[in-house]
LOMIBA-415730 format. One record per residue (C-alpha): residue in three letters; z, x, y. Coordinates in steps of 0.2 Angstrom, whole numbers. Example, Ala and Ser with C-alpha at 12.3 -4.5 7.8 and 13.67 -1.06 7.14 Angstrom:
2
+------+-------+-------+-------+
! resn !     w !     u !     v !
+------+-------+-------+-------+
!  ALA !    39 !    62 !   -22 !
!  SER !    36 !    68 !    -5 !
+------+-------+-------+-------+
***
This chain:
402
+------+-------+-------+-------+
! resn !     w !     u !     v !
+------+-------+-------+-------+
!  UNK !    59 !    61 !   653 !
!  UNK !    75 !    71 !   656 !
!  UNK !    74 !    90 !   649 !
!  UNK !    92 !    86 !   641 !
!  UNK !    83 !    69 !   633 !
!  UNK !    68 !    81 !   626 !
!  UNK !    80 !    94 !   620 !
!  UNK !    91 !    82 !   608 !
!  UNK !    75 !    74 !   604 !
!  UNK !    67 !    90 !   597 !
!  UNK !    84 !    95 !   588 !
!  UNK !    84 !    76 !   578 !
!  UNK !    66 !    78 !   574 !
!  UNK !    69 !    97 !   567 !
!  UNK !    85 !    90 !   558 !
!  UNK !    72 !    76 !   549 !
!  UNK !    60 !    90 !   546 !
!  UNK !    75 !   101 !   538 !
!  UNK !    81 !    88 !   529 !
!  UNK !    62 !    83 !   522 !
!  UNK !    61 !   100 !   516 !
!  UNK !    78 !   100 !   507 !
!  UNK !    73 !    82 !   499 !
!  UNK !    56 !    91 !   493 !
!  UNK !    66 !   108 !   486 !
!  UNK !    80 !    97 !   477 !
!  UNK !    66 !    84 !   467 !
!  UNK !    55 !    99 !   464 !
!  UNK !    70 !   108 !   456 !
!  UNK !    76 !    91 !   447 !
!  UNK !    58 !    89 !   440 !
!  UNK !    56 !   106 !   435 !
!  UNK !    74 !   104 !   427 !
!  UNK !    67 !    88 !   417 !
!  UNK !    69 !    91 !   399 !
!  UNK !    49 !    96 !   392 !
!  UNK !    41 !    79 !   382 !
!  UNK !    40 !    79 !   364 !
!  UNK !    21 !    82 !   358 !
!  UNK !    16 !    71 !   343 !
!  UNK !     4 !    77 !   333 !
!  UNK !   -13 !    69 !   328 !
!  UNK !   -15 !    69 !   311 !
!  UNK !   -31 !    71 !   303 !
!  UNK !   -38 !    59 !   289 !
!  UNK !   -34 !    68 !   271 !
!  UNK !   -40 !    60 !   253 !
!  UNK !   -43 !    63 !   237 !
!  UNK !   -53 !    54 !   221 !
!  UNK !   -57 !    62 !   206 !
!  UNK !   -71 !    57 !   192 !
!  UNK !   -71 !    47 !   177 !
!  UNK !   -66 !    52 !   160 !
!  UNK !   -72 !    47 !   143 !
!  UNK !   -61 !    48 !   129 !
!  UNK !   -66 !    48 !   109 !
!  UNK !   -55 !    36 !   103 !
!  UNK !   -52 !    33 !    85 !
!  UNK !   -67 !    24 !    78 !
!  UNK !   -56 !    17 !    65 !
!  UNK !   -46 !     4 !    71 !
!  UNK !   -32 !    15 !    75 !
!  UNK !   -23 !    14 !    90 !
!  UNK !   -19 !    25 !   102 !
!  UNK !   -14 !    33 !   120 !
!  UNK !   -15 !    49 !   128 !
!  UNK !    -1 !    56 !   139 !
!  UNK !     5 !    72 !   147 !
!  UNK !    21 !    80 !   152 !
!  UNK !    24 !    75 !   169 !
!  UNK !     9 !    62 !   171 !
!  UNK !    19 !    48 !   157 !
!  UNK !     4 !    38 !   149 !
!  UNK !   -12 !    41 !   157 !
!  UNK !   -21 !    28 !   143 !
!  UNK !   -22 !    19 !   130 !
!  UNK !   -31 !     9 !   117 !
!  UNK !   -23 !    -5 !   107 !
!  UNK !    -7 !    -1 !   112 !
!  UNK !     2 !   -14 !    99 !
!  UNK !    18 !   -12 !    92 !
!  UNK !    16 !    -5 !    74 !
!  UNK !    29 !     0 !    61 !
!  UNK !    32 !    18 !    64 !
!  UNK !    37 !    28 !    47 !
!  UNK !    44 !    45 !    48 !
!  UNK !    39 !    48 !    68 !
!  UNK !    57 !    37 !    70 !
!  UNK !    66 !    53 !    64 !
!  UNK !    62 !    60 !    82 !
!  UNK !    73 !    46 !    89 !
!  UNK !    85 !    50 !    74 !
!  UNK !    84 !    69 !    80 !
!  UNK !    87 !    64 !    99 !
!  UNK !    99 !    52 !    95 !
!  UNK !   111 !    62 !    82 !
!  UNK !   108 !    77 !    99 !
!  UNK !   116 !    66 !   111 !
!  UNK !   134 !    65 !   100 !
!  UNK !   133 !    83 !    91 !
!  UNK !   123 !    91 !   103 !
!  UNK !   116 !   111 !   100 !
!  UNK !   110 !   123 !   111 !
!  UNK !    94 !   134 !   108 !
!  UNK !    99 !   148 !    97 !
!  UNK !   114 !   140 !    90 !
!  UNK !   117 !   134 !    70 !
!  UNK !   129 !   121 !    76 !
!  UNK !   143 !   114 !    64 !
!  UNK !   143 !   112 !    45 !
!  UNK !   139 !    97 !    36 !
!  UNK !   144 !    97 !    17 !
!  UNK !   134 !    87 !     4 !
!  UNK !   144 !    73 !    -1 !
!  UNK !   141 !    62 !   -16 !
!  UNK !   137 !    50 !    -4 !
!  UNK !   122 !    58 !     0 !
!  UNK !   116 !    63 !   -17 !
!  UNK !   117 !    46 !   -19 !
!  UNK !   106 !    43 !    -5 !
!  UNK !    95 !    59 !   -12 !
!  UNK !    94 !    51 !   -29 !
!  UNK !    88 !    34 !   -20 !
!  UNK !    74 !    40 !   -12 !
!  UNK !    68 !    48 !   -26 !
!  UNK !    65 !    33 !   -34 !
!  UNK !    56 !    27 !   -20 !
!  UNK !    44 !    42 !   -19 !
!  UNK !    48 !    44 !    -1 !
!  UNK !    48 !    60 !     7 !
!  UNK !    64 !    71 !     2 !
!  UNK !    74 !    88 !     0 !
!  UNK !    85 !    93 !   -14 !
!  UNK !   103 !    93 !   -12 !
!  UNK !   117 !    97 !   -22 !
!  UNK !   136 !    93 !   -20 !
!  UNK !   145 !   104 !    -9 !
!  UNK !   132 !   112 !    -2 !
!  UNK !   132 !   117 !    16 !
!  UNK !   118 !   114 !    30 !
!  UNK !   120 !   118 !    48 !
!  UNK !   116 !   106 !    58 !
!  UNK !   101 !   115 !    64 !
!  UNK !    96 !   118 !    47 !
!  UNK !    97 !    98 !    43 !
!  UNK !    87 !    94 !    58 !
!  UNK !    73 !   106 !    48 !
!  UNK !    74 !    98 !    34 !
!  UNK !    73 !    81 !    43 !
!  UNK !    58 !    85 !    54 !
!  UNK !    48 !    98 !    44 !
!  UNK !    46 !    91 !    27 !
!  UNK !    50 !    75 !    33 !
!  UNK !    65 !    71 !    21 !
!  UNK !    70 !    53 !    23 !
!  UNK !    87 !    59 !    14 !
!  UNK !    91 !    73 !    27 !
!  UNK !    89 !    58 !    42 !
!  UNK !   101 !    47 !    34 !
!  UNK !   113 !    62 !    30 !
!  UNK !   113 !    65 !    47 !
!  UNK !   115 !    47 !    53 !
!  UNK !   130 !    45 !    43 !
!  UNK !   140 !    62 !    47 !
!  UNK !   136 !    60 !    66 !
!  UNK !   140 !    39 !    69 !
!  UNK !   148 !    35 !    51 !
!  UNK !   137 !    22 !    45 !
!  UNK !   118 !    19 !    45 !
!  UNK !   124 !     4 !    55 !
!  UNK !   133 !    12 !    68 !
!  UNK !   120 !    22 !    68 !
!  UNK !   106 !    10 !    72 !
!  UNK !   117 !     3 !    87 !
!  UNK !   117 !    21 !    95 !
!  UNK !    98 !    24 !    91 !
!  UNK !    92 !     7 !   100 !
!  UNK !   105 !    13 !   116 !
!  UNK !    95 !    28 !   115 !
!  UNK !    76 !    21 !   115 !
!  UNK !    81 !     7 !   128 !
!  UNK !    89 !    25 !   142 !
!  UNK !    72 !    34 !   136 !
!  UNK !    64 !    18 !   144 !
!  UNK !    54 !    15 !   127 !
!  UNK !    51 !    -4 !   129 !
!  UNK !    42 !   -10 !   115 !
!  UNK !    51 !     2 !   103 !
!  UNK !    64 !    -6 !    91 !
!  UNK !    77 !     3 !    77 !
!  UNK !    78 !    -5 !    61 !
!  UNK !    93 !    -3 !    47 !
!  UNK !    87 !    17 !    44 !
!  UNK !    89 !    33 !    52 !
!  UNK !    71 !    39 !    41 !
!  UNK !    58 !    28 !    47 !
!  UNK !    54 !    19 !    29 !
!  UNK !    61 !     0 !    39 !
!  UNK !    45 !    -8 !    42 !
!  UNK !    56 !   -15 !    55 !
!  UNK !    57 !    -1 !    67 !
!  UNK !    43 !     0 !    76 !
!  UNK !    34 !     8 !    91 !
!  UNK !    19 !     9 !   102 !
!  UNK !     7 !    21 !   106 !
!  UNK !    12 !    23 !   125 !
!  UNK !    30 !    23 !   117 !
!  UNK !    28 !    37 !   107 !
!  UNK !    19 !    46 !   123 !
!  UNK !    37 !    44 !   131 !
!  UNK !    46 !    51 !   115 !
!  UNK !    34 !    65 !   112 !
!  UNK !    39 !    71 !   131 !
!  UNK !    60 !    69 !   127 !
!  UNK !    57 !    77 !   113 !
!  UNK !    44 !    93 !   120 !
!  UNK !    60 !    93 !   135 !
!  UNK !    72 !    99 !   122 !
!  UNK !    73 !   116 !   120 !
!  UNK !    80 !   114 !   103 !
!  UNK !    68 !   100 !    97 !
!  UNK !    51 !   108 !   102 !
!  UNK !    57 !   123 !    93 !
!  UNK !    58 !   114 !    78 !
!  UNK !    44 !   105 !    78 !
!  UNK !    34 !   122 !    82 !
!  UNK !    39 !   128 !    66 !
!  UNK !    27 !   131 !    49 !
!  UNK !    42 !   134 !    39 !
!  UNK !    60 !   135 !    36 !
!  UNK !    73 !   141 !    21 !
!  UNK !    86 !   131 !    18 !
!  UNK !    99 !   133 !     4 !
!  UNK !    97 !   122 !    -9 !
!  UNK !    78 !   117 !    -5 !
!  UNK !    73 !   136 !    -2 !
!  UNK !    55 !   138 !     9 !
!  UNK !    50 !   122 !    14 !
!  UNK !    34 !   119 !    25 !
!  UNK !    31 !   105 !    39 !
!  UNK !    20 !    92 !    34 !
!  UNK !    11 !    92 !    50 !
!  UNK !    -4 !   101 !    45 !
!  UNK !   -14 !   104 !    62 !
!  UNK !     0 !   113 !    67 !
!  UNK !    -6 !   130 !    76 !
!  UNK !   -24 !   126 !    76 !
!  UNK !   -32 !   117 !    90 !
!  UNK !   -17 !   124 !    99 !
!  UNK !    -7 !   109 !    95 !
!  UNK !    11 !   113 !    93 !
!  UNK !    21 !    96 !    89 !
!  UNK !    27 !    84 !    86 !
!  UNK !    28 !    74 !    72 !
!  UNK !    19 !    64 !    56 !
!  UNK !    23 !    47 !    46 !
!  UNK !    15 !    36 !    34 !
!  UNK !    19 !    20 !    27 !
!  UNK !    11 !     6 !    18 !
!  UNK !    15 !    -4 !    32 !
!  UNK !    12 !     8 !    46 !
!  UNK !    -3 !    16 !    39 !
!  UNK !    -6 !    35 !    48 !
!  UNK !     3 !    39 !    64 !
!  UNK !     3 !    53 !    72 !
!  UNK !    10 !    62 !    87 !
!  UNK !     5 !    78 !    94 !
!  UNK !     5 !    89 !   107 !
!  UNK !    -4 !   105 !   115 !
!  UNK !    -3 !   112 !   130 !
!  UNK !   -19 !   117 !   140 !
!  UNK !   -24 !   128 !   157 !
!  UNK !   -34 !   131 !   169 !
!  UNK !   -35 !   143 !   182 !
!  UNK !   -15 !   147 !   180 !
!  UNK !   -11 !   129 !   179 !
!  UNK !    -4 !   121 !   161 !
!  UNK !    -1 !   104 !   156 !
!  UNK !     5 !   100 !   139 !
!  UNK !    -6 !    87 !   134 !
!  UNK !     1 !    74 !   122 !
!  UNK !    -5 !    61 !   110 !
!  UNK !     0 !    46 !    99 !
!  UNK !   -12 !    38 !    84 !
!  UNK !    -3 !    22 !    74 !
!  UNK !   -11 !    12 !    60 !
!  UNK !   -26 !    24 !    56 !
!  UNK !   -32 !    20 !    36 !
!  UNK !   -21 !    33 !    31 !
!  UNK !   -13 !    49 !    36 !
!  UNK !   -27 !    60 !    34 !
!  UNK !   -38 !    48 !    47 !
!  UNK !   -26 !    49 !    58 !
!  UNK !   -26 !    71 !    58 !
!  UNK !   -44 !    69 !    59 !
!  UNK !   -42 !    58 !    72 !
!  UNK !   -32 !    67 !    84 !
!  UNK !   -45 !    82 !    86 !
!  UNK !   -59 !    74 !    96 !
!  UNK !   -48 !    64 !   105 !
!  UNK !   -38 !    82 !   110 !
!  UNK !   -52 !    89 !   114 !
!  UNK !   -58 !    74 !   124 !
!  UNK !   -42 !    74 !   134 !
!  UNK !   -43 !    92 !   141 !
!  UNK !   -59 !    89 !   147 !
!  UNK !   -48 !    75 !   158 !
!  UNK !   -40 !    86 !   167 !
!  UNK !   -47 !    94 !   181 !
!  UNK !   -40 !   109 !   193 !
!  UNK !   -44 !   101 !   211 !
!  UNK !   -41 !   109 !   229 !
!  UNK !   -38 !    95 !   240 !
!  UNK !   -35 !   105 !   255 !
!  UNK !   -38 !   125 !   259 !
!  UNK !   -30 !   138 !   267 !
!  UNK !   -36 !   134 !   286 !
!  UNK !   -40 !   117 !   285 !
!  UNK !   -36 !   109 !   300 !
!  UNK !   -23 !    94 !   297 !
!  UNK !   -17 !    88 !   313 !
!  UNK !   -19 !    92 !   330 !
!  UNK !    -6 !    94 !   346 !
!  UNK !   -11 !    90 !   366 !
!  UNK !     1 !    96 !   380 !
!  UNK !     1 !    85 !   395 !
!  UNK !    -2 !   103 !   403 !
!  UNK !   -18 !   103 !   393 !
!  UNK !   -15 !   114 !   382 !
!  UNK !   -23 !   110 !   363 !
!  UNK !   -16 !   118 !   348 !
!  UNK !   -22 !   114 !   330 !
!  UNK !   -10 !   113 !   315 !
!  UNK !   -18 !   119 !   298 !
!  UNK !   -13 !   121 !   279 !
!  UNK !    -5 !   139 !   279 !
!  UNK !   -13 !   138 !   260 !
!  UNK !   -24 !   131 !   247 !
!  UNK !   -15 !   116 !   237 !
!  UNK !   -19 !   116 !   220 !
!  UNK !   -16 !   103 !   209 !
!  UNK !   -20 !    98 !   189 !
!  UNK !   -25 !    81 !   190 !
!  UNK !   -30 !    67 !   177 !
!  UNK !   -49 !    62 !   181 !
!  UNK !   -52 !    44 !   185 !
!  UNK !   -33 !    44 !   195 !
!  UNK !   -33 !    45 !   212 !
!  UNK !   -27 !    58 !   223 !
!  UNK !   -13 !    51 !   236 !
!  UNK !    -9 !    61 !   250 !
!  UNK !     5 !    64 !   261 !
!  UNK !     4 !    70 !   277 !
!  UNK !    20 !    74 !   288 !
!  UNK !    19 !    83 !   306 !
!  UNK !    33 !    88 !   318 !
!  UNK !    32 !    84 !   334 !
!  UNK !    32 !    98 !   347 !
!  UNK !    48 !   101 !   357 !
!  UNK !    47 !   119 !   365 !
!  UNK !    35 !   134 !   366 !
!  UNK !    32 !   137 !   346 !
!  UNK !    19 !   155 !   340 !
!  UNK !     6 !   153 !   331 !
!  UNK !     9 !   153 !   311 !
!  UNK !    25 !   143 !   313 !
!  UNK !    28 !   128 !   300 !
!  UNK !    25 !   112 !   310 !
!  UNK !    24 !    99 !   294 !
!  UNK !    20 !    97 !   274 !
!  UNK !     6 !    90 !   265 !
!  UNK !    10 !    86 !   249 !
!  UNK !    -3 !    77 !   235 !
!  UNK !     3 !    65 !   220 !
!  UNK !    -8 !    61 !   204 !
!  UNK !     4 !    51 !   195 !
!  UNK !    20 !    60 !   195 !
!  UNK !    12 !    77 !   197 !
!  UNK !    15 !    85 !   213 !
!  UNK !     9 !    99 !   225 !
!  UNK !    12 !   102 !   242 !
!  UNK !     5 !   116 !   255 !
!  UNK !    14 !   121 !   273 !
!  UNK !     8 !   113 !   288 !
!  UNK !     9 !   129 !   303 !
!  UNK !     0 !   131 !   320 !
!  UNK !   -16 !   140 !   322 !
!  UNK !   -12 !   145 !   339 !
!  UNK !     4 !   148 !   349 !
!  UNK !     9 !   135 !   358 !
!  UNK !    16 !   140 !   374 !
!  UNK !    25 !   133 !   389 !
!  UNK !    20 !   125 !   405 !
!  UNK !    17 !   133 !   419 !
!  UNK !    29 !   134 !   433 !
!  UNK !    18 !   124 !   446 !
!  UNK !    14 !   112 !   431 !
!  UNK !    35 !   109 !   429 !
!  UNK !    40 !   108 !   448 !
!  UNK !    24 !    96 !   452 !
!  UNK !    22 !    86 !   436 !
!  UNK !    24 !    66 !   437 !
+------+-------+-------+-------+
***
């Protein structure tokens, strides 16, 4: 072979060999280039189911149901619809709110005695239903008529205030069943009165549960129904017929008793523990009488806080979740603190893990996800962060990575 054959052979092979090498440099480069995958994490199994609870019922044929603010009805025993007497002047209340509404602290407008509602007076008087003196002419603010109505229970004072807020009990009545059906009271009906005496409205327990909670959510309404006494101008001192008030660190709601409906009675209280609260609420219909249904209500209160329960379904530093690099790197995601949550024994505890996925280098303590635990419509949720910093691939992993 030729010298000039062996010298253009050597440059084509160098010129391969060059060009080998520049094929190898650019698809390193390219590769290191790549964009870095997403990690997805592994979650961990989280769960939660908490104990049983007994409740002491009425013994005396009553029906009944036991609620919370923020947990609806939790249960219930004969839950019937029974006439409801003078617990209907809650929906009166709510009702008469939504067209002349107040705000805490505020009187509100005048309403002057009419003849009419002497008339209306004089007629329950011969009905021996629950009343308050008026006279002609006098003046109640609307607050102080919504007293009157809810403390002493005067059936006069609901009907007052039905008529000057809708202009007939009628009217009235078509208003009041709008209202129970946008509170989502289902087996609730509104008869031809504003007072309750209408065997024909009526109620449930786990209905009441529902209008207990409207009414504990209005600032005005729970104030009232909080209240021993008022002083109204014709009336003078007048004192709330709920009897239990302030003891047994009950604070509501409302009385009513009828031949028909027998004692009712709705309460509530509000209870802790360990810096939580819950305002526990409860409904008794048809007892023998009024007094039954007082007595009633104490065992089953008492029964119903030791329902709730303060539970810690996850703690700071759990691990929740867990992140593999293709690089083999291994971070671990953990709860950044404990989740505390009041919970009704017997529910169960729903969890609801959420994690990231891993997209860049991220330091230790960064949020990577939420779990967040339901009992009923309680909520609590912890942040999800990373335990360790999770850094990024080498360069020799980046330029030689398949």
């Amino acid at each position: 072979m030729s010298r000039k054959r062996t010298t253009r052979t050597g440059r084509r092979r160098r010129r391969i060999a060059y060009s080998l090498v520049v094929a190898i440099l650019l698809l390193g480069i390219a590769n290191y280039a790549r964009p870095l995958p997403s990690i997805a994490a592994d979650p961990a199994t989280v769960s939660g189911n908490i104990g049983t609870v007994s409740l002491d019922w009425p013994a005396d044929g009553a029906s009944a149901a036991v609620g919370a603010e923020g947990y609806g009805t939790l249960s219930t025993q004969g839950d019937i619809q029974i006439p409801t007497a003078s617990i209907a002047k809650l929906i009166t209340a709510l009702t008469v709110l939504n067209t002349k509404p107040l705000i805490a602290g505020e009187q509100g407008p005048t309403i002057t005695i009419t003849s009419q509602d002497v008339s209306i007076y004089n007629n329950y008087v011969t009905q021996d239903g629950s009343i308050v003196p008026v006279q002609l002419g006098e003046q109640l603010t609307e607050y102080q008529a919504l007293q009157a109505m809810l403390l002493p229970s005067a059936n006069n004072i609901a009907d007052t205030l039905a008529i000057w807020a809708f202009g007939s009990l009628a009217n009235y009545a078509t208003a009041a069943n709008q209202e129970v059906k946008s509170l989502g009271l289902n087996h609730t009906t509104i008869g031809s009165d504003a007072s309750g005496l209408s065997p024909n409205t009526t109620s449930s327990p786990s209905d009441l549960i529902t209008l207990g909670s409207a009414v504990m959510d209005n600032s005005v309404l729970s104030q009232i129904v909080d209240q021993p006494t008022a002083t109204l101008p014709v009336a003078g001192r007048v004192s709330n017929v709920n009897t239990l008030l302030g003891q047994y660190d009950i604070n509501g709601i409302k009385t009513g008793n009828s031949d028909q409906a027998g004692g009712n009675y709705l309460f509530s209280a509000p209870y802790s523990v360990g810096g939580h609260s819950v305002t526990i609420i409860g409904a008794i219909m048809h007892a023998p009488d009024l007094q039954s249904a007082l007595s009633d209500s104490v065992p089953l209160l008492a029964s119903a806080k030791h329902g709730f329960a303060l539970e810690t379904p996850a703690t700071t530093g759990e691990q929740l979740g867990a992140y593999a690099t293709p690089w083999g790197e291994k971070v671990t995601a953990v709860a950044q603190q404990d989740l505390d949550i009041m919970v009704w024994k017997g529910t169960t505890l729903t969890p609801t893990l959420h994690l990231n996925t891993l997209k860049y280098g991220m330091l230790a303590g960064t949020k990577v996800g939420t779990l967040t635990f339901s009992s009923g419509t309680n909520k609590a949720s912890t942040p999800i962060i990373l335990k360790q910093t999770y850094s990024l691939p080498s360069f020799w992993w980046r330029l030689t990575r398949h």
